[in-house]
N, C-alpha and C positions, 0 to 999 in steps of 0.2 A: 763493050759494056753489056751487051745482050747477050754472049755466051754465059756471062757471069751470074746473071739475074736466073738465065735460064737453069743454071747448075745448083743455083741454091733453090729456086723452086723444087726442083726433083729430088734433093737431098732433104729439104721438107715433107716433102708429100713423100719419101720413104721411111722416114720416120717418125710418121704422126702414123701411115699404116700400120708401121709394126707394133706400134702402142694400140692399136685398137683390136689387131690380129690377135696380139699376145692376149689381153684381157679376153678375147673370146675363148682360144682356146683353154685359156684356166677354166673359164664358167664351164665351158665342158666336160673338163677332166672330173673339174668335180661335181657336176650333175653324173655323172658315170660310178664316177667312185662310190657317190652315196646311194646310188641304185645298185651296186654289187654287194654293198657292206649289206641293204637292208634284207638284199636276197638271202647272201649267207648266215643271216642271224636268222633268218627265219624258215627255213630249211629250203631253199630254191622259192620260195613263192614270198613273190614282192607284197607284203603289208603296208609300207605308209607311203608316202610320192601321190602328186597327182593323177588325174586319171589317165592322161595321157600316157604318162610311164605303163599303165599297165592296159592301154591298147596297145603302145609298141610292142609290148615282150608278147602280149595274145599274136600277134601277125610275124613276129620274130620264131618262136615256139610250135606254131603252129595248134590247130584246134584242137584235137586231141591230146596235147601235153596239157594244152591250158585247163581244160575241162578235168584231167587230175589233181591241176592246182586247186580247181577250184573247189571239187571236191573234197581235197584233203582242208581244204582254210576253213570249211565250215561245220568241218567236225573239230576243230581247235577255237576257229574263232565263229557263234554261232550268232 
């Protein structure tokens, strides 16, 4: 009786993980996706997202790339 129980436990608990993995991994795909889309509409340089999104891409980028984004954002967006 206790291999049994114990089989369905692990068959449980592998599929209540994968439901929770999987919704993670969506929310990521599309926090990503709508950080590329908002890049590309806006020529490389992140406009809307919070601010975190545009610390990542500053330490992603590096300081010098950023400091041209940010350059150019404030001659379009002043």
């Amino acid at each position: 009786m206790a291999p049994i129980l114990y089989l369905a436990v692990f068959f449980i608990t592998i599929i209540i993980s994968n439901i929770f993995l999987g919704l993670f991994d969506e929310a990521v795909i599309s926090t990503l996706h709508c950080m590329a889309m908002d890049m590309e509409l806006n020529e490389g340089r992140p406009k809307y997202g919070p601010p975190n999104f545009h610390i990542k891409i500053k330490e992603i980028l590096g300081e010098e790339k950023w400091k041209e984004i940010e350059a150019e954002r404030y001659v379009y967006y002043p």
